[in-house]
N, C-alpha and C positions, 0 to 999 in steps of 0.2 A: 036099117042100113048098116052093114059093117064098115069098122071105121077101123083103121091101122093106125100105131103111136109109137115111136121113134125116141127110145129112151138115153142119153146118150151122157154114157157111165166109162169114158177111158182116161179120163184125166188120175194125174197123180194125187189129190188133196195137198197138193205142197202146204197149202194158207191152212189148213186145216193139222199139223202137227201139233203136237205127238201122239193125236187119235188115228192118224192114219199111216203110222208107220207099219203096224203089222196085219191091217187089213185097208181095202180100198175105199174110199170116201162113200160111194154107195150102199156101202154096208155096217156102216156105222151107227151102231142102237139106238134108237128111239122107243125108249120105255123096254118093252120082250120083245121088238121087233126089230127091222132096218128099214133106213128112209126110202130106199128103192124098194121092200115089200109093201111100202104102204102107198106109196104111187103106183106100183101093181097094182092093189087092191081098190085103190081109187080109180084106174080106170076100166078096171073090168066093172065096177058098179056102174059106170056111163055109157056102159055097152062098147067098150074095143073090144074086139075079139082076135087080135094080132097085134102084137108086141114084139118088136127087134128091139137090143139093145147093143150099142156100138159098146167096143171093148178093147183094153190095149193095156193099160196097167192092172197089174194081179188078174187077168182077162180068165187065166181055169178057174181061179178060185171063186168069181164070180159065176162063170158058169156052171159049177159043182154046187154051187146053194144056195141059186135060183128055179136049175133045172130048166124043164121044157115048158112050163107052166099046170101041169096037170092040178099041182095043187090048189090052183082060182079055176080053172077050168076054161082055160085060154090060152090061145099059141103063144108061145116066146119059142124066140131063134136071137141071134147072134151074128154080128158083123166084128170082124178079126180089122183090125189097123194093127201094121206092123211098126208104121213111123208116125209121131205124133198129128194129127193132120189139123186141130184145135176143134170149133164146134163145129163148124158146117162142111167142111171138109170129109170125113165120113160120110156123108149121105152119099155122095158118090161110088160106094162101095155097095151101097145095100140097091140087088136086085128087086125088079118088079113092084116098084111103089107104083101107089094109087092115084089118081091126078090128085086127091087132097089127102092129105096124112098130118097125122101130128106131131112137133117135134118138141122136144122138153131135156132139159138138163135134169139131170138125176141125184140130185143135191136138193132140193126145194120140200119145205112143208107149204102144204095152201090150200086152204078150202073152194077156189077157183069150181067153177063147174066146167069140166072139160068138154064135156059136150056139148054145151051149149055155146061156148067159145066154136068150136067145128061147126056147125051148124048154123052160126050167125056167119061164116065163112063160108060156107059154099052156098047157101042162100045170096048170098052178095058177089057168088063170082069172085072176090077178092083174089091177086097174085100171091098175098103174104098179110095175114095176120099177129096181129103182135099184141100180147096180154099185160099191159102197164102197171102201176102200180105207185105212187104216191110215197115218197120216202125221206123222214127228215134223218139229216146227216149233222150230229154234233162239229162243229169247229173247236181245236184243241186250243186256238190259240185265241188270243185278242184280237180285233181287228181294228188297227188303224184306216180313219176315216181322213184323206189329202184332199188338198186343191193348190195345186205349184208351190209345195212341201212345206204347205203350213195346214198342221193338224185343224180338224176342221168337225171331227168326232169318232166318238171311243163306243166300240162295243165289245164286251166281252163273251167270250166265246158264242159266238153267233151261231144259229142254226140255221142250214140251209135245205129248202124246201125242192127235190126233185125230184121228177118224173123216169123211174126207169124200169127196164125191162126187167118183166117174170124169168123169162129162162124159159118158156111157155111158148108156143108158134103153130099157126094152121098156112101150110106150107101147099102150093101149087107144083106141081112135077115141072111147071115150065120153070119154075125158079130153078132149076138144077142146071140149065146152062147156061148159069151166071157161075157158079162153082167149076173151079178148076181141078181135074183130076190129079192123083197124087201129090197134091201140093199141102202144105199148112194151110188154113183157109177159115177163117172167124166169123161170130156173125156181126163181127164188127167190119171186115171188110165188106161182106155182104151190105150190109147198110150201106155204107157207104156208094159202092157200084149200083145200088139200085139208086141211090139219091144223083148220083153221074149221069141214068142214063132214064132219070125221069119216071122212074116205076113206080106206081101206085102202093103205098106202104099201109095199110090199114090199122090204126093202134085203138087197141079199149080199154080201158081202165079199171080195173078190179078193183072195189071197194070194201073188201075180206081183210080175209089175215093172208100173211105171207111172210117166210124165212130163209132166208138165204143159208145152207147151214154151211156155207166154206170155210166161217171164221169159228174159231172157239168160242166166242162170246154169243151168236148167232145161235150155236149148236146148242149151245146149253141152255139157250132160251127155246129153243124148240121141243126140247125133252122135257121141259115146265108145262109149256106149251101145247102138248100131246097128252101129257097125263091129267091135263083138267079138263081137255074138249074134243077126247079120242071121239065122240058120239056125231061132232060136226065133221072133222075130217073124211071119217070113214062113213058116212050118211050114203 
């Protein structure tokens, strides 16, 4: 079955300075390579054989050193935003999708299997899949513990245990006329308008690895991260 994957690389890395001031967040090294070559490469091993990548910040210079794909030996093309449209907002741009495609932020290390994510998705008909992921979040601060402002107990910097999204999506073409065209458009609104109007959200939970690399601290764990277990990533 060919399957199409929707890489979506036009953000500016603001959170991610001063590694992205002279190049765009997608391409910023990991070990000899770039995070967007090595989710290239990951999913030409899962068998896509078509790759768009949405584009708006530093948008030639990404298309000058990714090219066409010839070097995995798979299509990549290119969708132009001229005005920032946030994540989901680009998809409205790119002709001729598939009823199911994949949709991914271009910032992400993960040993995720991308195919099998697709595949557990259209076997289930799903409108929208969504790739989870288990995430504890340090608290900087102390936490006072009230009951009608008499302390009642003390934790210091607490950890909080939450559920959030890959950046990861196996996406139904009817979900496009929840997106409004030319407009700024998130998959935070998206969520939301599906959760308005009752639509079946389907979430699974990855029990892997996964890095978000937008922060510095993040990025540098991922380049640790790559040089010890290139062999699972790229598997």
């Amino acid at each position: 079955m060919s399957k199409r994957a929707v890489i979506l690389a036009g953000g500016k890395g603001t959170r991610l300075k001063p590694y992205t001031i002279a190049i765009p967040k997608p391409l910023v090294p990991i070990g000899k390579t770039s995070i967007l070559e090595i989710i290239i490469q990951q999913l030409v091993n899962k068998s896509f054989s078509h790759i768009t990548i949405t584009i708006n910040h530093f948008a030639e210079l990404i298309k000058a050193y990714i090219g066409d794909g010839t070097k995995w030996n798979v299509k990549i093309d290119y969708s132009q935003e001229y005005i920032p449209l946030k994540t989901m907002g680009p998809l409205q741009l790119i002709d001729n999708l598939p009823d199911d495609f994949l949709v991914m932020n271009g910032d992400i290390l993960s040993d995720i299997n991308y195919s099998d994510l697709y595949n557990f998705h259209v076997k289930n008909q799903n409108l929208f899949t969504i790739s989870s992921f288990n995430r504890t979040h340090l608290i900087d601060y102390g936490e006072l513990i009230t009951d009608k402002d008499l302390l009642i107990g003390f934790r210091e910097k607490p950890k909080l245990n939450i559920e959030v999204s890959m950046g990861v999506y196996i996406m139904n073409k009817e979900i496009l006329k929840y997106i409004p065209k030319n407009k700024p458009y998130g998959f935070d609104d998206l969520m939301l308008d599906l959760l308005k109007y009752n639509i079946h959200v389907d979430v699974q939970k990855h029990h892997g690895k996964w890095l978000d690399i937008g922060r510095p601290k993040d990025y540098e764990r991922a380049i640790s991260e790559f040089d010890k277990n290139r062999n699972l990533y790229l598997k």
